[in-house]
C-alpha positions as CSV (number, residue, x, y, z in Angstrom):
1,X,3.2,-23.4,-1.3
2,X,5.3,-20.5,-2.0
3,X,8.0,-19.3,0.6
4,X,8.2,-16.1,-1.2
5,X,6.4,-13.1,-3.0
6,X,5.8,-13.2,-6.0
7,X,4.3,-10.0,-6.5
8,X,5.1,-6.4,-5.4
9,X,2.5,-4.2,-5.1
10,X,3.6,-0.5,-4.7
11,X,0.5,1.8,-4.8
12,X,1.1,5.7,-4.2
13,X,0.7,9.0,-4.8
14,X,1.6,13.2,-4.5
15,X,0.4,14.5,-1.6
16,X,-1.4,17.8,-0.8
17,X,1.1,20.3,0.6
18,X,2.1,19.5,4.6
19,X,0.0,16.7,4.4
20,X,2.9,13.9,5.0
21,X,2.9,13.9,8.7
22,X,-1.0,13.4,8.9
23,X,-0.9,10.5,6.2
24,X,2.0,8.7,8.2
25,X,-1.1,8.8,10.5
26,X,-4.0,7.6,9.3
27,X,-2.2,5.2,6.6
28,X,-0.7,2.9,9.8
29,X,-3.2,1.2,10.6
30,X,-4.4,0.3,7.1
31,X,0.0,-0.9,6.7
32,X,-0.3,-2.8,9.9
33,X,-3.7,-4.6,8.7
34,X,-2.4,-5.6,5.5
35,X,1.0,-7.2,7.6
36,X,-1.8,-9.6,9.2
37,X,-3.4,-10.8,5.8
38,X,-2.4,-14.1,4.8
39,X,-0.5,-14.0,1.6
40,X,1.8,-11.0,2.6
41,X,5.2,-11.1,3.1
42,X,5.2,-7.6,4.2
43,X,4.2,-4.2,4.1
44,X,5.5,-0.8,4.8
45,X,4.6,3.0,3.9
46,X,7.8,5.0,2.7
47,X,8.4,8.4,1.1
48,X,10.0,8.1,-2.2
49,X,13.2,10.0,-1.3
50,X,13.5,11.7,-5.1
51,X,10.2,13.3,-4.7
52,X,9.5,14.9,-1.6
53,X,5.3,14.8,-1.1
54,X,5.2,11.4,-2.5
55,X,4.6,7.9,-0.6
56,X,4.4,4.6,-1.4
57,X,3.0,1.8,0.2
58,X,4.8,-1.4,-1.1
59,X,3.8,-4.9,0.0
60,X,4.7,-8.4,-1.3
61,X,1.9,-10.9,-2.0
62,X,2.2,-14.8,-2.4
63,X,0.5,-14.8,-5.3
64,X,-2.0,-13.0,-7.3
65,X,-5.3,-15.2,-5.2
66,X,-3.6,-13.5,-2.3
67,X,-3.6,-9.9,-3.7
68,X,-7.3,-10.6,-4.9
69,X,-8.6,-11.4,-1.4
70,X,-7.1,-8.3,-0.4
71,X,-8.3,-5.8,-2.6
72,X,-11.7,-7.3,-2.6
73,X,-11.8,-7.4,1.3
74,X,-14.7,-6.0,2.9
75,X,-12.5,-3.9,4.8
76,X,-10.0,-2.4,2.6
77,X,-11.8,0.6,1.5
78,X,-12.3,1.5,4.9
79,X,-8.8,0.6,5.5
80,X,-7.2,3.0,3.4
81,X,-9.9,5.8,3.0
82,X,-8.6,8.1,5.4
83,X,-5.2,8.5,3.7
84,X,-7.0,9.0,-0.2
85,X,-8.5,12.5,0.5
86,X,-4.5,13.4,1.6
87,X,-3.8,12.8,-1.8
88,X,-3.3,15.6,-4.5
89,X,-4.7,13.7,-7.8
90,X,-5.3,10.0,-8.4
91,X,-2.8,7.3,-6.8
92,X,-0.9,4.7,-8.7
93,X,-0.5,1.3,-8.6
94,X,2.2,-0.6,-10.0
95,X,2.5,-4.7,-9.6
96,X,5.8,-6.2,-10.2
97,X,6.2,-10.2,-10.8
98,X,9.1,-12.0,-9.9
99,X,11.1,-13.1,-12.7
């Protein structure tokens, strides 16, 4: 078994204007949730400091069965819905693989 990630997820997006303090909001829960999934090493929402209006959510996965399980979890969607209609466009998502 792996003792650490082994992929970074970072998944994000522009907000709508003002919007930051709401999505700090209703995006905790969905951070705290994913902290609880077995498989992550971790998860935290941030605000990408060059772009003011733009978060990121970055975890760190196991491996990539662990990152399945979680996007295909019955509740993710539900998770994270309340933050997508803060966003201003389509999110991103970016996986990074240790080297």
């Amino acid at each position: 078994m792996t003792d650490h990630a082994t992929i970074v997820r970072i998944f994000g997006g522009r907000l709508k204007a003002g919007a930051e303090e709401e999505l700090e909001e209703a995006e905790r829960p969905a951070v705290i949730w994913l902290n609880t999934l077995d498989g992550c090493f971790g998860a935290q929402l941030c605000r990408v400091k060059e772009e003011p209006g733009t978060f990121a959510i970055i975890s760190r996965w196991r491996d990539q069965a662990a990152l399945d399980a979680m996007v295909n979890h019955p509740e993710y969607r539900e998770r994270t819905a309340p933050g997508m209609g803060l966003l201003d466009g389509p999110p991103t998502v970016r996986h990074y693989l240790s080297a």
